[in-house]
C-alpha positions as CSV (number, residue, x, y, z in Angstrom):
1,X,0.0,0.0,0.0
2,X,1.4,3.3,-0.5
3,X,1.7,5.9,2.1
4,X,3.5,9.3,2.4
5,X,6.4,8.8,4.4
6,X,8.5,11.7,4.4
7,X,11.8,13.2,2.9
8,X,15.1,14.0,3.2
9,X,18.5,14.7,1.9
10,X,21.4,17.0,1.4
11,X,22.1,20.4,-0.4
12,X,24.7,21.4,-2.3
13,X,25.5,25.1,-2.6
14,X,27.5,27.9,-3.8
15,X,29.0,30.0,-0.8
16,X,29.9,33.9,-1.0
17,X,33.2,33.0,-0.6
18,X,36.1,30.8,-2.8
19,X,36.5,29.3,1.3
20,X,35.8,25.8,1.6
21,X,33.2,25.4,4.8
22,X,33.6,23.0,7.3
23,X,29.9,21.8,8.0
24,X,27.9,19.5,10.1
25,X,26.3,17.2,8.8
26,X,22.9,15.1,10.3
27,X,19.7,14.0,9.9
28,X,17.1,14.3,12.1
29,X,13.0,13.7,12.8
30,X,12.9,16.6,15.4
31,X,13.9,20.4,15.1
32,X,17.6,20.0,16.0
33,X,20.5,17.4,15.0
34,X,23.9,17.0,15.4
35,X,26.5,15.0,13.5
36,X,30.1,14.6,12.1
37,X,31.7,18.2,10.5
38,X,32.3,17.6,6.8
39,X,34.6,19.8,4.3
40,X,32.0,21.4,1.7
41,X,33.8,22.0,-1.3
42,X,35.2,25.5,-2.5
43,X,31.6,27.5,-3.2
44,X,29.8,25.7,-0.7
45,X,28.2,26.9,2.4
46,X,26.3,25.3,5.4
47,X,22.5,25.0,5.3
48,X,19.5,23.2,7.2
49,X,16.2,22.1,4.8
50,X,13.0,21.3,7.1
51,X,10.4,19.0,5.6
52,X,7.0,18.9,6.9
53,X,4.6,15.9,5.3
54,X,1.0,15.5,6.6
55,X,-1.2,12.0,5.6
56,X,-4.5,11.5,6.8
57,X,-3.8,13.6,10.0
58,X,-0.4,12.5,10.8
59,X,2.4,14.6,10.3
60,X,5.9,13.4,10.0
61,X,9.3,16.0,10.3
62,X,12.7,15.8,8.9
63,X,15.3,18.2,9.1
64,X,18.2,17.8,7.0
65,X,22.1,19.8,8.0
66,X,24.4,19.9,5.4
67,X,26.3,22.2,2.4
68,X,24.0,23.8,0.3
69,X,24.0,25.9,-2.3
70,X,23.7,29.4,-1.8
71,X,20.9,30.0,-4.4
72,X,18.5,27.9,-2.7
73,X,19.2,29.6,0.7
74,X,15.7,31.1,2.4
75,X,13.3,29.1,-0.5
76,X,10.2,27.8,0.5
77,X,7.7,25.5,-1.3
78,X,5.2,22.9,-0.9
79,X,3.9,19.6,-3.1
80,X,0.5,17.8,-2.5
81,X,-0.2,14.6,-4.4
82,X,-3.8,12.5,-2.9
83,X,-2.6,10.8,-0.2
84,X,-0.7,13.7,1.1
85,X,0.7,17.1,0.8
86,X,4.7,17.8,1.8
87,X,6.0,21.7,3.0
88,X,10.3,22.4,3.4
89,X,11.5,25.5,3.9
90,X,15.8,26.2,3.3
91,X,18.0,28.7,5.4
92,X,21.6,29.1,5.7
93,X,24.8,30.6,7.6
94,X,28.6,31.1,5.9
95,X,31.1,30.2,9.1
96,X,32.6,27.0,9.9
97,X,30.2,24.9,12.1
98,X,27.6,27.2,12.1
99,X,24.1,26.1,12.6
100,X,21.8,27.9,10.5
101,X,18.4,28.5,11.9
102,X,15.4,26.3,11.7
103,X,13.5,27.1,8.2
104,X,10.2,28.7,8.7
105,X,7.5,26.3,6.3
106,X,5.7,28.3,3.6
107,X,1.9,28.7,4.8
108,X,-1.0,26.2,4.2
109,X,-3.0,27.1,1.1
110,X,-6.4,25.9,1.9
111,X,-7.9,28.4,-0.8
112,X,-8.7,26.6,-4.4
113,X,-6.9,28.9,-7.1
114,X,-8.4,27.6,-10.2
115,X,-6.0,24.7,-11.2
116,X,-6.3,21.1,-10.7
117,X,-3.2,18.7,-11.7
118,X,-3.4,14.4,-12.7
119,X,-2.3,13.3,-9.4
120,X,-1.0,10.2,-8.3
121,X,2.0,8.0,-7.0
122,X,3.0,4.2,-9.1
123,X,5.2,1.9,-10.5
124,X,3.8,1.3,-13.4
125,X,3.6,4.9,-14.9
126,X,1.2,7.2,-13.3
127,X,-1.0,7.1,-16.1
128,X,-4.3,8.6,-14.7
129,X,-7.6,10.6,-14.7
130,X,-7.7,11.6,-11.1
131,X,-7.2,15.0,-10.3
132,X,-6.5,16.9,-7.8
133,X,-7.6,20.5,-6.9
134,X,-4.6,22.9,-6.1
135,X,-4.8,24.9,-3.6
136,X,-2.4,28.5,-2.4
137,X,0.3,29.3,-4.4
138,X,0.6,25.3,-6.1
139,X,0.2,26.5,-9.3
140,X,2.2,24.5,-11.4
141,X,1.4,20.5,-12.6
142,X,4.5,18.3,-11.6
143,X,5.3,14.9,-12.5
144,X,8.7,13.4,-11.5
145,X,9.7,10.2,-12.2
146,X,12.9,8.6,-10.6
147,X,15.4,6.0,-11.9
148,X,17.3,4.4,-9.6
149,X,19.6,1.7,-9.9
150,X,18.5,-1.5,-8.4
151,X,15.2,0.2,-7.3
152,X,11.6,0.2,-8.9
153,X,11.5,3.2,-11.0
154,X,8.7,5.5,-9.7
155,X,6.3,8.2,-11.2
156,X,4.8,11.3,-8.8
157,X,2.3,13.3,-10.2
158,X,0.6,16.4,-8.2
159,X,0.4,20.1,-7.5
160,X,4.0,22.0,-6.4
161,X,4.5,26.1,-6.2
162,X,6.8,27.7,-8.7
163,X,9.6,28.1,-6.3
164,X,10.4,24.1,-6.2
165,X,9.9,24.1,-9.7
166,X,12.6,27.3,-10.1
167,X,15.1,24.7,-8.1
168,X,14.7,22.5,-11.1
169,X,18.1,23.5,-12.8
170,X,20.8,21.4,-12.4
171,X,21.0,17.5,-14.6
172,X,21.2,14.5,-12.1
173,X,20.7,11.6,-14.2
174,X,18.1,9.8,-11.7
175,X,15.5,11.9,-12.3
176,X,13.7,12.9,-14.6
177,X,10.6,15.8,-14.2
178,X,8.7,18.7,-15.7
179,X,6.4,21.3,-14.3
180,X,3.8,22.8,-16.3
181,X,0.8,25.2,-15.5
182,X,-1.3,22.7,-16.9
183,X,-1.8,18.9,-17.0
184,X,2.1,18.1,-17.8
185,X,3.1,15.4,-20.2
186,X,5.1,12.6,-19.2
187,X,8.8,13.9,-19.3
188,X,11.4,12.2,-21.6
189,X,14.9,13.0,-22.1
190,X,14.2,16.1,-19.6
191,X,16.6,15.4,-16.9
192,X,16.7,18.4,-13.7
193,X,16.8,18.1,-9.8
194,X,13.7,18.8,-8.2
195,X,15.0,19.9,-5.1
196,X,17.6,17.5,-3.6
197,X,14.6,17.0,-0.4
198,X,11.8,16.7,-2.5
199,X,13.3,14.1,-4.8
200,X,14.9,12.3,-1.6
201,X,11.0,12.7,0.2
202,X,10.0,10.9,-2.8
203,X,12.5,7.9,-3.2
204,X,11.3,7.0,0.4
205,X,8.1,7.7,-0.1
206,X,4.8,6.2,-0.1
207,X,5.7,2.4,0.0
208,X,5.1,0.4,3.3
């Protein structure tokens, strides 16, 4: 059965300075973590991305310390599929071993703003009538599929706010995604990073 489980994973980021960062680095379910110092490279700088999902009433945190790239520092966005929708928010500090503060989570769009999006979560394409009613500032159609060596390749498809989609600039040969502001096509030699969280949220998500 699939269920929304929650997300996580690392940054990578351009610093303000040509000084390589020494971060920490962690994982956590709660609102602070602590972990190991690693050596960002040169144009990195430390960051923390907090990921809030909510199924059915139950909500599930991870917060996420590591280097991140500077362009992504203070974004906020949020991606609801049926079983579940999923807020992060990104903040950052430049210092070695700093601990950036905890992101503040975009608010909850209850309001309908005209656009509804195919919505659904499978292995065997996502191919699908069901809709979904966006709500807030979701205004763009996503569907992301992911690739993964020696995994089940899996297909997202829901509502997401331009600013996730803005993060969707860099290749990583895994995934594979497209955002449109209308019912998006399946995406095929379009390769581009979600958001390193998001796509992470989504390669643990929904299967238990």
């Amino acid at each position: 059965m699939v269920s929304l489980l929650g997300v996580l994973s690392f940054f990578s980021a351009l610093a303000a300075t040509s000084d390589a960062l020494s971060c920490t680095q962690c994982i956590s379910s709660s609102s602070t973590c602590s972990g190991n110092n690693v050596t960002c490279a040169s144009g990195f700088t430390c960051g923390s991305t907090y990921i809030e999902t909510v199924e059915a009433g139950t909500t599930t945190t991870l917060l996420n310390r590591t280097c991140t790239n500077l362009s992504r520092c203070s974004v906020t966005g949020s991606l609801s599929m049926t079983p579940g929708k999923i807020r992060m928010g990104i903040t950052c500090c430049n210092s070695d071993n700093c601990t950036p503060s905890l992101p503040t989570l975009p608010a909850q769009g209850s309001n309908p703003n005209g656009r509804s999006c195919p919505s659904c979560i499978s292995t065997t394409g996502c191919n699908t009538t069901s809709t979904i009613q966006c709500t807030g500032d979701e205004n763009m159609c996503l569907v992301l599929i992911t690739q993964i060596p020696g995994s089940v390749s899996k297909t997202f498809r829901g509502c997401t706010t331009n600013s996730l989609c803005d993060l969707s600039s860099q290749s990583q040969p895994v995934i594979m995604s497209n955002c449109t502001n209308g019912s998006p096509t399946t995406p095929s030699a379009h390769h581009i990073i979600l958001t390193p969280p998001i796509v992470c949220l989504l390669l643990l998500i929904f299967l238990r």
